[in-house]
C-alpha positions in Angstrom: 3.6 -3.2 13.2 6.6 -1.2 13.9 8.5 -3.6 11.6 5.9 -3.5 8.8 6.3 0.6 9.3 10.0 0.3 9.3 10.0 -1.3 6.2 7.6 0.6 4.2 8.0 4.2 5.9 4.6 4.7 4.5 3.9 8.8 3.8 0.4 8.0 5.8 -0.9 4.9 8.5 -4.2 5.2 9.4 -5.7 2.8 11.8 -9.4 1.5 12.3 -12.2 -0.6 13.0 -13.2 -2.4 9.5 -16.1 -4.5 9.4 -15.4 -5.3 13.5 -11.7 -6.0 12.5 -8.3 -4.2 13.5 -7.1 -2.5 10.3 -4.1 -0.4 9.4 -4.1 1.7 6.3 -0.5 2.4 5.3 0.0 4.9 2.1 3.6 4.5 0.9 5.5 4.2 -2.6 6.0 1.2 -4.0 8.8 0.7 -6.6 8.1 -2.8 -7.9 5.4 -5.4 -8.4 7.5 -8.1 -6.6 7.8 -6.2 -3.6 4.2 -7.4 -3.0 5.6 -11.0 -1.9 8.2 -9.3 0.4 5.4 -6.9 2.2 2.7 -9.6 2.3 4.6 -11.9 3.6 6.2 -9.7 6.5 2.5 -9.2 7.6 1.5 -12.9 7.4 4.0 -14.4 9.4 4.3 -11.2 12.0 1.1 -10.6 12.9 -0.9 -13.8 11.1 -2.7 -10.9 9.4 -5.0 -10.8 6.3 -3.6 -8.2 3.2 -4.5 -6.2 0.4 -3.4 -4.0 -1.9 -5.0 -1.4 -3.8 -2.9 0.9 -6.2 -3.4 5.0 -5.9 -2.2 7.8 -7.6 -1.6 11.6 -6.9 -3.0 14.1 -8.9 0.6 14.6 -11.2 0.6 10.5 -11.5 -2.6 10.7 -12.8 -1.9 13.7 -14.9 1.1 11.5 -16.8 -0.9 8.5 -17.1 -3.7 10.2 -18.7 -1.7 11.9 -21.1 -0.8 9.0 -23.0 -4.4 8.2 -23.7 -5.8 11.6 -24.7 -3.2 11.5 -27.8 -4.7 8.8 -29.8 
């Protein structure tokens, strides 16, 4: 973990009990797409663990993505 942490100096980790599993819930900035390959694989062979990825925004990303959209 404090590779994983290391690596993706997430802004927030959270950790809990999921659906009777160990979970960590790491909030950080990714750059690129591809990095997903890099990350993952960190966490499969270090700690054999299962991943996913979910994409969130803050309020100003969400603001500049909308904005696009309410023009047409």
């Amino acid at each position: 973990m404090r590779s994983a942490s290391q690596l993706l100096k997430p802004e927030a980790a959270y950790f809990a009990a999921i659906d009777g599993l160990r979970c960590a819930l790491s909030f950080f900035d990714m750059k690129n797409a591809s990095d997903v390959a890099r990350i993952a694989e960190l966490l499969f062979v270090g700690l054999n663990a299962a991943v996913e990825f979910t994409s969130a925004m803050n309020a100003d990303e969400l603001k500049t993505g909308r904005e696009p959209a309410g023009k047409s």
